[in-house]
C-alpha positions as CSV (number, residue, x, y, z in Angstrom):
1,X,102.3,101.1,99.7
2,X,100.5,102.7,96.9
3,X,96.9,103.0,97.1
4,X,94.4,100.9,94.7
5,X,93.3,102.3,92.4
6,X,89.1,102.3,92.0
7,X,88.4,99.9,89.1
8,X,86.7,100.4,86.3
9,X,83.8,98.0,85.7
10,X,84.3,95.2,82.7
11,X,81.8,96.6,80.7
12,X,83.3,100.2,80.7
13,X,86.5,98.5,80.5
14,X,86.1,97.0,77.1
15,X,83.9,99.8,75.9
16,X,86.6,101.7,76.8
17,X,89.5,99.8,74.6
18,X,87.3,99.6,71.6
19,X,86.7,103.3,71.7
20,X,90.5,103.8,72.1
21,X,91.5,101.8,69.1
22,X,89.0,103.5,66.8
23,X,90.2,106.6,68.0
24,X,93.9,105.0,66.5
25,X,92.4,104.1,63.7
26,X,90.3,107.2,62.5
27,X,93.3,109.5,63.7
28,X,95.8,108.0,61.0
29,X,92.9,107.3,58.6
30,X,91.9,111.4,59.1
31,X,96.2,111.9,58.5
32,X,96.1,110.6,55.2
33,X,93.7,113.1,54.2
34,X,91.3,110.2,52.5
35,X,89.6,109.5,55.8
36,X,86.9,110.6,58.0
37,X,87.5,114.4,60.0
38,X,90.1,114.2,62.8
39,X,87.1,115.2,65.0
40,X,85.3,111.8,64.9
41,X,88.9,110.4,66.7
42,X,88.4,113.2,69.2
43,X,84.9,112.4,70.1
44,X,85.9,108.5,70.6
45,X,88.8,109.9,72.7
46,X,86.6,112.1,75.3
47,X,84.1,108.9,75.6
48,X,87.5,106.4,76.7
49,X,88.7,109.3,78.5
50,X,85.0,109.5,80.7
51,X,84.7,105.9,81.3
52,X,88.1,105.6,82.5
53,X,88.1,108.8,84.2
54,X,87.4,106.7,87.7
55,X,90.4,104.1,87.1
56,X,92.9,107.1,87.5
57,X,94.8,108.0,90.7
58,X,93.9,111.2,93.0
59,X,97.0,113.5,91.6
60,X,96.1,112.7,88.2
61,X,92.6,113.5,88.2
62,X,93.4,116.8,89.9
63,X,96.3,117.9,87.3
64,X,93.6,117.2,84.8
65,X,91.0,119.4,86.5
66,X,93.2,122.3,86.8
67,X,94.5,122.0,83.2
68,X,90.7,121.9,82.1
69,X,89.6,124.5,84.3
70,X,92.3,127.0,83.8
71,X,91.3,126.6,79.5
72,X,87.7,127.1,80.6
73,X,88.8,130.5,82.8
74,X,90.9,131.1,79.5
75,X,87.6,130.7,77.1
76,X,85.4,132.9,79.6
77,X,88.2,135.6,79.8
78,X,88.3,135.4,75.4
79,X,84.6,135.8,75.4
80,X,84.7,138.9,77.8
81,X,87.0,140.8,75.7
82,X,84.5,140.1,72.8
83,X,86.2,137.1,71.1
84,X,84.5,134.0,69.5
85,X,86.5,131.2,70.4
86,X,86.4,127.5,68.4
87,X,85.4,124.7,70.5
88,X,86.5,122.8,67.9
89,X,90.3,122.2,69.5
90,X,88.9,119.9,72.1
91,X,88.2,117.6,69.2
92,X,91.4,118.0,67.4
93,X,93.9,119.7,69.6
94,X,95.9,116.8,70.5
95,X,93.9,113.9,68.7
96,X,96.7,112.6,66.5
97,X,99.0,112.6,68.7
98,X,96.7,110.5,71.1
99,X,96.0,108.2,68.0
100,X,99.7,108.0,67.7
101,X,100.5,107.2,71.4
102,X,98.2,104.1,71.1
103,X,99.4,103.1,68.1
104,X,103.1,103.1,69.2
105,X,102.1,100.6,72.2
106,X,101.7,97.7,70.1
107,X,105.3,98.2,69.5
108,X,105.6,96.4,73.0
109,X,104.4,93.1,71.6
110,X,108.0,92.5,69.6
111,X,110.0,90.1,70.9
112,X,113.5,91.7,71.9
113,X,115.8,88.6,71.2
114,X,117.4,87.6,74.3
115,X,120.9,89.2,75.3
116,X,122.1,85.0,75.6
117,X,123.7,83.8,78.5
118,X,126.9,85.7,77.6
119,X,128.6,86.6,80.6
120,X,127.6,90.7,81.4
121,X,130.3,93.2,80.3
122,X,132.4,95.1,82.2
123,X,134.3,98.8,81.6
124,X,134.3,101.9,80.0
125,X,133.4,100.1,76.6
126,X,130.5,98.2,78.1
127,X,129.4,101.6,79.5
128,X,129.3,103.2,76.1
129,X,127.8,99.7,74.6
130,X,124.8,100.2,76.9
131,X,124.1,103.7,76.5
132,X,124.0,103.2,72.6
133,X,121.5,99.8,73.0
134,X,119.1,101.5,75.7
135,X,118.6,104.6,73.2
136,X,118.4,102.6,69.9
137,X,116.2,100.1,71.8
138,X,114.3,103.2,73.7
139,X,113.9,105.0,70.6
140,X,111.7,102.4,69.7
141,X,110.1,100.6,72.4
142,X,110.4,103.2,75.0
143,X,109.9,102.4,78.0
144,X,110.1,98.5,77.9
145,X,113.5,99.0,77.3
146,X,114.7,100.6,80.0
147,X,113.0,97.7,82.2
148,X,114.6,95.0,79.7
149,X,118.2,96.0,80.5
150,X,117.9,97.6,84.4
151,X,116.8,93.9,84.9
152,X,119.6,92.3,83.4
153,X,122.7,94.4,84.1
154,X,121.2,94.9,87.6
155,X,122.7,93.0,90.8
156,X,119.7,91.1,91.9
157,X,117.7,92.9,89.3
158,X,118.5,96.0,90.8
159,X,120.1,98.7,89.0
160,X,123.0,100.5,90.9
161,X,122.7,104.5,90.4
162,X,125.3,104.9,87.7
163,X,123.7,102.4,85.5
164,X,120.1,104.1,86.6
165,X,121.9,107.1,85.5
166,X,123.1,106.2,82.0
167,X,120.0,104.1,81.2
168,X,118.3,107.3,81.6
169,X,120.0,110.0,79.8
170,X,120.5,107.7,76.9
171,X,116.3,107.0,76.9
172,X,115.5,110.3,77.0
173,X,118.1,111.6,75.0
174,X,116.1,109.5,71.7
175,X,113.4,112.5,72.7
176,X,115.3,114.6,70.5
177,X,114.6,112.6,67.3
178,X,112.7,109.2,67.6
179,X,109.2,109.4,65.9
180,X,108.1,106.7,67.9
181,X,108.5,109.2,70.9
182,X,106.0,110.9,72.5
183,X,107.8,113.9,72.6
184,X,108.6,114.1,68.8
185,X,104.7,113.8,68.4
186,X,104.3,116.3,71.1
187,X,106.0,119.0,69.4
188,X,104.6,118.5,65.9
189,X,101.7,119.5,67.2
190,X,102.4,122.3,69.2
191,X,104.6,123.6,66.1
192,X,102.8,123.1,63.4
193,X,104.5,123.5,59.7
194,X,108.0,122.1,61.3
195,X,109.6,119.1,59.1
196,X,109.4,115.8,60.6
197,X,112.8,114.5,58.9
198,X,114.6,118.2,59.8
199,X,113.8,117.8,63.2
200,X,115.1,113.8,63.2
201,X,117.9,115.3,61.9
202,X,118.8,118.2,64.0
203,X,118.1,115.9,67.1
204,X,120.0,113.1,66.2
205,X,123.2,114.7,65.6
206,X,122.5,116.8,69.1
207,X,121.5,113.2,70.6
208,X,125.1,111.7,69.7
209,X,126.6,115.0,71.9
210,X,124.4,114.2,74.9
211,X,125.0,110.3,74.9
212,X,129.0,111.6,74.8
213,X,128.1,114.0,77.7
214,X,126.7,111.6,79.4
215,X,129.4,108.9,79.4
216,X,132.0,110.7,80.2
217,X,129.6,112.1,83.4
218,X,129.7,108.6,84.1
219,X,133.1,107.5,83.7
220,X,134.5,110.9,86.1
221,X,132.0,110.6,88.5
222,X,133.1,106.8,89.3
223,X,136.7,108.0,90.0
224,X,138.2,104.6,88.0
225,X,137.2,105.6,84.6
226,X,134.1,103.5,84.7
227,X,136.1,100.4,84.9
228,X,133.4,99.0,87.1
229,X,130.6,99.6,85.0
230,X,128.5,96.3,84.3
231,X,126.6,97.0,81.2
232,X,124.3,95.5,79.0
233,X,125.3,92.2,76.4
234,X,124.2,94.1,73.1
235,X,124.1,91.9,70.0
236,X,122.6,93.3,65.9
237,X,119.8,91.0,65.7
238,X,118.1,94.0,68.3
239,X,118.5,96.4,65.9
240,X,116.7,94.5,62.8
241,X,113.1,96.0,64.1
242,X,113.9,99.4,64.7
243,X,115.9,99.4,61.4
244,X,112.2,98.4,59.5
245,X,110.5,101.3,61.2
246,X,112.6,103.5,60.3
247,X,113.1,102.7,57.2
248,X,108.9,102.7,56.8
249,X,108.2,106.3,58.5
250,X,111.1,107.9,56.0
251,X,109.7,106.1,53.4
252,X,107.0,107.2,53.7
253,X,107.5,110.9,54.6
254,X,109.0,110.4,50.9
255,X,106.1,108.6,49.0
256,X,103.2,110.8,50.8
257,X,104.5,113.7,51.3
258,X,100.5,114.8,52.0
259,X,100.1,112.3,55.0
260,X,100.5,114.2,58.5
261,X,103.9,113.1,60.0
262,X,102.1,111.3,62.5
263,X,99.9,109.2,60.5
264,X,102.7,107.9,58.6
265,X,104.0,106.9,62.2
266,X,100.9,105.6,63.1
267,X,100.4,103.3,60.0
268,X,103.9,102.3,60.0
269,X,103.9,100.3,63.8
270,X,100.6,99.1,63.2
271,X,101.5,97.6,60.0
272,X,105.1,96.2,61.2
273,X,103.9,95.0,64.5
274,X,100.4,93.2,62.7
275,X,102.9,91.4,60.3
276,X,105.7,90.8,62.6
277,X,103.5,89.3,65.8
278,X,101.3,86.9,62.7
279,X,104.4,85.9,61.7
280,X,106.2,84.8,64.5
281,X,103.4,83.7,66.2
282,X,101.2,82.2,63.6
283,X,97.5,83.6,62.9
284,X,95.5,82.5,66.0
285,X,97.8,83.4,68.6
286,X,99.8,86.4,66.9
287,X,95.6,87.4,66.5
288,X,95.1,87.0,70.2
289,X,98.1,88.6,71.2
290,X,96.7,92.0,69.2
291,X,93.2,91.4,70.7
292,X,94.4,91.0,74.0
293,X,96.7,94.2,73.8
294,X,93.4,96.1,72.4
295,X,91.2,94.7,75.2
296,X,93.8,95.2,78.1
297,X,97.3,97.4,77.4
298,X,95.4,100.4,75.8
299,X,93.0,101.3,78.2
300,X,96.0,101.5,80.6
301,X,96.8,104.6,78.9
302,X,94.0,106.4,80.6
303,X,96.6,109.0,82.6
304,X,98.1,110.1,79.2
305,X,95.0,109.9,77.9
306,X,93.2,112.3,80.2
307,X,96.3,114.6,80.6
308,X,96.7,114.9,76.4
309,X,92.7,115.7,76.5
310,X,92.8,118.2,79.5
311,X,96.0,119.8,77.8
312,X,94.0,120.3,74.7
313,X,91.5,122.2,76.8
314,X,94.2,124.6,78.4
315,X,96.4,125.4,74.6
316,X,92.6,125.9,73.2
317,X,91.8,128.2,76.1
318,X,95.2,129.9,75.7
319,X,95.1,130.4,72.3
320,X,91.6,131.9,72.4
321,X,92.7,134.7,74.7
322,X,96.0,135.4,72.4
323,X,93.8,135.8,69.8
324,X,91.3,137.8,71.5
325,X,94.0,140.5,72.7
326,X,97.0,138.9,72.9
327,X,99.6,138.2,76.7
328,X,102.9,140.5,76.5
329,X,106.0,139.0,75.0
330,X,109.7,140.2,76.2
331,X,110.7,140.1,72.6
332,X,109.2,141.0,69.2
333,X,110.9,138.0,67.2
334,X,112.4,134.5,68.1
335,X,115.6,133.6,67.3
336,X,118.2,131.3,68.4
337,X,119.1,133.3,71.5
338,X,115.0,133.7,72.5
339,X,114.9,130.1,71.6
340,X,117.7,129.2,74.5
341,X,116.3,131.7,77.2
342,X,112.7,129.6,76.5
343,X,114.5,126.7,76.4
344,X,116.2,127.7,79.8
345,X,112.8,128.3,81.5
346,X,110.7,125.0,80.5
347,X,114.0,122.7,81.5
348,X,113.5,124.8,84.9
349,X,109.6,124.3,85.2
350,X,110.4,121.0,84.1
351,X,112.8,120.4,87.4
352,X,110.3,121.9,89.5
353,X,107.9,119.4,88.6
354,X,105.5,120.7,85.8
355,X,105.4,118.3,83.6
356,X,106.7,119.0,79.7
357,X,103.1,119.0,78.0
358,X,102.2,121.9,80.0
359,X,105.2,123.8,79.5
360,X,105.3,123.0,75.9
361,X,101.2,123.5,75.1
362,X,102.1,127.7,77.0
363,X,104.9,128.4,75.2
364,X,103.0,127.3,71.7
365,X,100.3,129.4,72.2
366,X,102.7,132.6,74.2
367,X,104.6,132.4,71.3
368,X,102.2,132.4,68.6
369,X,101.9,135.8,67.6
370,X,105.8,135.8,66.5
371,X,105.4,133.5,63.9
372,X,108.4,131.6,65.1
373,X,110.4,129.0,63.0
374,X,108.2,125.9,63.6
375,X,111.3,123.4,63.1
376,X,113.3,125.5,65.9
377,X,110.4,125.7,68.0
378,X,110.1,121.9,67.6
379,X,113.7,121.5,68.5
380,X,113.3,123.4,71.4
381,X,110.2,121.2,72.4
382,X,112.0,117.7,72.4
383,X,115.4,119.5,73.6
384,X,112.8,120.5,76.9
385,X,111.9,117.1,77.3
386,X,115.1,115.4,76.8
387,X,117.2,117.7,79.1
388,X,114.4,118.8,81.5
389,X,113.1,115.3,82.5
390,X,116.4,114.1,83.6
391,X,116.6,117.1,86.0
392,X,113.0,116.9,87.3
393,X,112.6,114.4,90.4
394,X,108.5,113.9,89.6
395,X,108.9,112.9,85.5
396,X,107.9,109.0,84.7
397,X,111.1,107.5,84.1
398,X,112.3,108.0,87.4
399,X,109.0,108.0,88.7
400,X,108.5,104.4,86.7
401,X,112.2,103.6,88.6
402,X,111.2,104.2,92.2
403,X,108.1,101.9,91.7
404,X,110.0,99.3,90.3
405,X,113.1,99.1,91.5
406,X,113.1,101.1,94.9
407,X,115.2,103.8,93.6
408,X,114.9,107.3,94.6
409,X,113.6,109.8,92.1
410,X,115.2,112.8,94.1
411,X,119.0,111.2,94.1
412,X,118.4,110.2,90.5
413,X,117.9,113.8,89.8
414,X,120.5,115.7,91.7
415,X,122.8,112.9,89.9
416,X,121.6,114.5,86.6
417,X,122.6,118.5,87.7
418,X,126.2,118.6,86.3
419,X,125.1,116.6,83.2
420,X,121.9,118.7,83.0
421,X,124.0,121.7,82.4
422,X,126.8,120.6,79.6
423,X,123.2,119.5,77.7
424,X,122.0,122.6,77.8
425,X,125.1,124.2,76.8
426,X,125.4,122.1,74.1
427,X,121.9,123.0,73.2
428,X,122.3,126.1,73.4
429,X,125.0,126.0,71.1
430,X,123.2,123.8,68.5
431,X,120.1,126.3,68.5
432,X,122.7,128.9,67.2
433,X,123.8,126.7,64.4
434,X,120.1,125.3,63.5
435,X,119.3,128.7,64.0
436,X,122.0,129.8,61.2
437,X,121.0,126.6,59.0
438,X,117.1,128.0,59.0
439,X,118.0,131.2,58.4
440,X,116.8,133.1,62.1
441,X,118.2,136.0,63.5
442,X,121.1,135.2,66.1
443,X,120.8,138.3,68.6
444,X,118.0,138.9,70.6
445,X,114.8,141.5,69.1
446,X,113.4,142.6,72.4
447,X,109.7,143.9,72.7
């Protein structure tokens, strides 16, 4: 059984959630550049993240102390080689895309419309049917979709490993573009200057090779040609919601071109899920549906919360002692081939269990001082996360799999190996062209 957590009094609680939605608020507000400083979220951020510091369970609080601490060794070693080091990254490091994360979790409040009480499909076309609704669906929703369909295709609401397995390669594959992703806002930030609707791009074309790579995993590895595969009963009317957003956040990338990429996203769910959820629900319950999500569903963010906010403390720490003297780099420019041998080590880290923040916040800061490409870097980032967190046995959707469904996060993995490996050959292959398209040098410059 898992262990209760210690609860956080009512009073924190709520002062908790109200802090966390001003934080949403003044983050997109401060990414229109007509609002208050980004560092106002930040401080309402720190003050959620200390009253909910006790509701958080025993491995998390410790990952965060050793992020913190090592940024705090990092500022002490900066200051000893004579450097002056901003405090000011606390604040602002990873604010936006904290403002962003809760902003996205209204998204959970549309109402999927019901697959009907069509019988399930069967076969290698319901296979392929279910890997494009999970990652359209995912894309947008996250998580809640995965849950929405393992339920449904599931026998006894159970999913079997090879629907487990396609479920989650198509989720994570919608890393490599989705906005509404926390790993698209993750490496905006930690590649600054890259363009939002050049790295949608790149990764959606890439995403449609890994959702083919993984189907055909599938369909081999059952020996019949997935003719046994029970997938999920996929109908348009899913597809309206996640059409809007889109349609908003390019929009508006269009129309502001000044707004920060992520305060575009940020305004854009709040505004579709406020009218959508009034709408269908009329004003006092759609009203109490957004207080209730305010008051209870965003304080439950506390372990991204506190791991965003200790990771801010370790890239500010990192990037003081680059700064201050600089760490030694095996190459004196990144190109597409540094980009895949980078990209080779974080999937690894990434198997071994260290989760993709903390891989992506180092190589940020290592890699710094060579200027690199920010949209390659970026695509490297969400090509880590999609590729890496099907291979790792510790990262939250299979993690989120084992708690609900019994499943076992280590199986899930090792299923992932052979598939792990075309992705990353086919990554490697689409850094090269990306690469080309951006104009970086193809053969390694070593240092």
């Amino acid at each position: 059984m898992t262990p209760e957590l210690p609860a956080t009094s009512p009073r924190r609680h709520t002062l908790a959630a109200v802090l966390l939605f001003a934080m949403t608020v003044l983050a997109a507000l401060a990414g229109t550049g007509h609002g208050p400083p980004v560092w106002t979220a930040g401080v309402a951020a720190w003050g959620a993240g200390a009253l909910l510091w006790p509701q958080l369970a025993r491995p998390q609080k410790r990952q965060a102390l050793l992020l913190a601490g090592a940024g705090l060794v990092a500022f002490g070693v900066a200051l000893a080689r004579g450097g002056r080091p901003s405090l000011m990254g606390l604040l602002t490091q990873n604010t936006a895309l904290l403002g962003m994360l809760a902003a996205v979790s209204f998204l959970r409040l549309l109402r999927t419309p019901e697959a009907g009480s069509d019988g399930l499909p069967r076969g290698r076309g319901a296979l392929w049917r279910t890997l494009g609704a999970v990652h359209v669906l995912g894309a947008v929703i996250n998580l809640s979709a995965v849950f929405i369909m393992a339920d449904r295709i599931g026998p006894d609401g159970k999913p079997r490993r090879d629907q487990a397995a396609a479920l989650v390669r198509a989720f994570l594959a919608a890393a490599l573009w989705s906005p509404f992703f926390a790993a698209t806002a993750v490496a905006l930030t930690y590649a600054p200057g890259a363009s939002p609707l050049g790295l949608a791009a790149a990764g959606l074309a890439l995403a449609v090779v890994l959702l083919t790579l993984a189907g055909r995993d599938i369909a081999r590895a059952s020996g019949n040609g997935a003719a046994d595969f029970v997938g999920y009963p996929m109908h348009t009317s899913a597809l309206k919601v996640p059409a809007v957003l889109a349609a908003l956040v390019a929009a508006g990338h269009w129309l502001v071109p000044d707004w920060a990429a992520l305060a575009v996203i940020s305004l854009a769910s709040l505004a579709v899920v406020g009218v959508t959820v009034l709408a269908q629900r009329g004003p006092r319950d759609g009203g109490h549906a957004l207080f209730c999500h305010v008051r209870d569903r965003l304080p439950g963010m506390s372990g991204e919360l506190v791991l965003f906010l200790s990771a801010a403390v370790f890239a500010s720490g990192l990037r003081a002692v680059i700064d201050s003297g600089g760490l030694w780099l095996p190459f004196s420019a990144f190109g597409a081939t540094e980009a895949a041998l980078v990209l080779a080590v974080m999937i690894l880290l990434a198997a071994l269990g260290i989760h993709a923040v903390i891989t992506i916040a180092m190589a940020s800061a290592w890699l710094a001082p060579l200027h690199p490409e920010p949209t390659l870097l970026a695509l490297v980032f969400v090509q880590s996360w999609a590729i890496g967190l099907a291979a790792g046995p510790m990262s939250g959707i299979h993690l989120a799999l084992q708690g609900r469904y019994g499943l076992s996060p280590g199986q899930l993995a090792r299923g992932n190996v052979r598939y792990c490996l075309q992705a990353y050959a086919a990554a490697v292959v689409w850094l090269a062209v990306v690469g080309s398209v951006l104009g970086v040098k193809l053969l390694p410059t070593w240092g």
